[in-house]
C-alpha positions as CSV (number, residue, x, y, z in Angstrom):
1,X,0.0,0.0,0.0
2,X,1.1,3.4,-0.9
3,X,2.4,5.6,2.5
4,X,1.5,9.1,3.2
5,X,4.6,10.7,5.0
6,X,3.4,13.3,6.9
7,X,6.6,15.3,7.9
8,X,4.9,18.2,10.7
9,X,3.1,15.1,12.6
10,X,5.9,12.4,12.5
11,X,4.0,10.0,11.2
12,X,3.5,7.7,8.3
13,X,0.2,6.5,7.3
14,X,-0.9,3.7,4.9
15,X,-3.9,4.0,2.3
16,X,-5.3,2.6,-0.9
17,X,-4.0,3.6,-4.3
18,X,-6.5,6.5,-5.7
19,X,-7.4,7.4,-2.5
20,X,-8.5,11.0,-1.4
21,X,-5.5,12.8,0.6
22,X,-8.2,14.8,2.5
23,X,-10.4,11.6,3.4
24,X,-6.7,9.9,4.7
25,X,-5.9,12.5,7.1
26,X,-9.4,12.7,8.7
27,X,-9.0,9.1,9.0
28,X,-6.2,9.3,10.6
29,X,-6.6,12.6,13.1
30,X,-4.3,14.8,10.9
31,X,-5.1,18.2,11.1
32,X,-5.1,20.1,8.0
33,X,-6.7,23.0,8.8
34,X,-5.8,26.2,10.6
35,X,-8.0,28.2,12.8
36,X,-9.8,29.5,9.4
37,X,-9.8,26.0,8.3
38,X,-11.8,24.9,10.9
39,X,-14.6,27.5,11.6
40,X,-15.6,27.1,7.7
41,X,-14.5,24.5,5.7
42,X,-16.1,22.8,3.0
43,X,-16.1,19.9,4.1
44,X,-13.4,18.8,1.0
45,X,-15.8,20.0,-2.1
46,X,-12.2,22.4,-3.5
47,X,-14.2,25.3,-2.4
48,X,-13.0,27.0,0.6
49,X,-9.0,26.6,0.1
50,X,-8.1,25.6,3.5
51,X,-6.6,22.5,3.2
52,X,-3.1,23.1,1.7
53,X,-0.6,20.8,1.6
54,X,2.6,21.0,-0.1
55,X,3.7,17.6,-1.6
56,X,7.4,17.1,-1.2
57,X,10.5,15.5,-3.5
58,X,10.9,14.9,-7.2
59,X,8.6,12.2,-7.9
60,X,6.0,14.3,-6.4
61,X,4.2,14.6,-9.9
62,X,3.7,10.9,-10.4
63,X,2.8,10.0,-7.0
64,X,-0.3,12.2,-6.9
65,X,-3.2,12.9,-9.1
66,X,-2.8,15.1,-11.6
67,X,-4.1,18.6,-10.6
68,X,-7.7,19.0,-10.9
69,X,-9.6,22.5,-12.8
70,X,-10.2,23.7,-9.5
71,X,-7.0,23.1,-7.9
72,X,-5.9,25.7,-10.9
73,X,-7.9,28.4,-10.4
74,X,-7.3,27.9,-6.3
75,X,-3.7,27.6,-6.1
76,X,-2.7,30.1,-9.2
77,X,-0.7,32.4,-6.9
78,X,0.7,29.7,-4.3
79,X,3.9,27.7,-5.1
80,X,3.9,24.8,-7.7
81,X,4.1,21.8,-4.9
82,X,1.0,23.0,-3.4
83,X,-2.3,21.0,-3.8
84,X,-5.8,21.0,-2.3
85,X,-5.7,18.0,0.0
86,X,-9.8,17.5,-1.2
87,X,-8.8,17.6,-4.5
88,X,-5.6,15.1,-4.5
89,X,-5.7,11.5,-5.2
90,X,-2.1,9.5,-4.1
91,X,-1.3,7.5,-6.4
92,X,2.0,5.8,-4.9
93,X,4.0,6.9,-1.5
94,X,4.8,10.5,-1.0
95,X,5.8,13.0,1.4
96,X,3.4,15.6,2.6
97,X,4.0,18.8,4.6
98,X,0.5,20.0,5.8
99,X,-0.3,23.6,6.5
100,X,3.2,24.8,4.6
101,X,1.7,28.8,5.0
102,X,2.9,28.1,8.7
103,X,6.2,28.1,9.7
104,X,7.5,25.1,11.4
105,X,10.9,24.8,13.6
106,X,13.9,23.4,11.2
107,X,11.5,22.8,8.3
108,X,13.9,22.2,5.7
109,X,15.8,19.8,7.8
110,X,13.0,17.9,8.7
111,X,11.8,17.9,4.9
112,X,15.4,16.6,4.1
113,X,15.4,13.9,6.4
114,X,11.7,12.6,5.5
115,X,12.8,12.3,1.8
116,X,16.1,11.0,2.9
117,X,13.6,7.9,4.2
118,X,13.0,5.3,2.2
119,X,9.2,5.0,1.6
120,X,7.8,1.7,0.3
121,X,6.4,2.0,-3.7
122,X,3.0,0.1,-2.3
123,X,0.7,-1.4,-5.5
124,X,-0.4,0.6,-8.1
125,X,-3.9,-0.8,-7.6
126,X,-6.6,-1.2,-5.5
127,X,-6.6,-4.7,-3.7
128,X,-8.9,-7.3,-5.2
129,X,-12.5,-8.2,-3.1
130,X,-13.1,-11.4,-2.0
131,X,-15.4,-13.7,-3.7
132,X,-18.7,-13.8,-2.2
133,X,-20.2,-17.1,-2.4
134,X,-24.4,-16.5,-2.8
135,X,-26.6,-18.7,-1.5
136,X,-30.1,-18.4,-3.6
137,X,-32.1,-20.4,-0.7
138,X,-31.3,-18.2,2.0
139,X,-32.5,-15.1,-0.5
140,X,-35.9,-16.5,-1.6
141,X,-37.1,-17.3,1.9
142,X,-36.0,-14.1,2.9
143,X,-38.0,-12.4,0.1
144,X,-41.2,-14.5,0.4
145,X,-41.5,-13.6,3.8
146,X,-41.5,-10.2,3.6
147,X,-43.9,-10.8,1.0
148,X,-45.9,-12.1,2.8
149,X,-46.2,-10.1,6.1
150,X,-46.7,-7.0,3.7
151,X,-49.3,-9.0,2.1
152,X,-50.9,-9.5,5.4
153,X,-50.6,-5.4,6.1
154,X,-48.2,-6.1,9.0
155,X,-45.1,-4.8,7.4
156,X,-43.1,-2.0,9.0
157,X,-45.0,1.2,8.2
158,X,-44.1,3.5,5.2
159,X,-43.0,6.3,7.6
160,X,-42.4,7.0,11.1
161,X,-45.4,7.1,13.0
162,X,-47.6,6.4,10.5
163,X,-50.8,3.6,11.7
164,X,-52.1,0.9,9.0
């Protein structure tokens, strides 16, 4: 599985390939959000521009999805590594500094010495599901007796509340 390296919490995180950055550090307890962040964001629709994140190293480009039309018109004036975390799929492992518009004691040394870290490549694809083995009896004797208790008018009632 691909890792998410997040270099201002110390902590590495494992997810699925394609999955949302933004959904993966809510997961997890990572904040991405500043005081701004946090009394109004959009809750990861690429509208508010509060979750920044600043995608770290040379391989950056293929490890993430490429940049979507709103990450464009968001993030014209901020730096090229910068993405919307909402907006960003990760593809393969990569190293992530979250909330880069704050400053951080010995950033660039800590950058240096999470890219320094080897992170495993993880699978390029999502894992596959396991087979589900159906069992047609079990189904129709379900089915027919719900059938038949709406039949008999003593199914659940079509709202809350509502008498038959």
């Amino acid at each position: 599985m691909p890792v998410i390296r997040f270099v201002r919490e110390g902590r590495d995180v494992e997810c699925f390939p394609g999955e949302n950055l933004r959904a993966v550090a809510v997961r997890e307890g990572i904040q991405l959000y500043g005081l701004k962040g946090q009394l109004g964001n959009c809750g990861g629709c690429g509208q508010c521009s509060t979750c920044f994140v600043k995608v770290e190293g040379e391989k950056s480009t293929a490890a993430m999805s490429p940049r979507t039309a709103v990450e464009e018109a968001k993030l014209r004036r901020r730096p090229e590594g910068w993405r919307l975390a909402c907006q960003s799929l990760v593809e393969q492992s990569v190293v992530v500094l979250t909330k880069p518009q704050a400053s951080m004691p010995e950033q660039d040394k800590r950058v240096a010495a999470a890219l320094a870290a080897p992170l495993p490549p993880g699978p390029l694809e999502w894992p596959g599901a396991p087979a589900v083995e159906e069992d047609t009896d079990d189904e129709s004797s379900t089915d027919e007796s719900m059938r038949s208790l709406e039949v008999s008018g003593q199914g659940s009632p079509a709202t809350p509340g509502e008498e038959r």
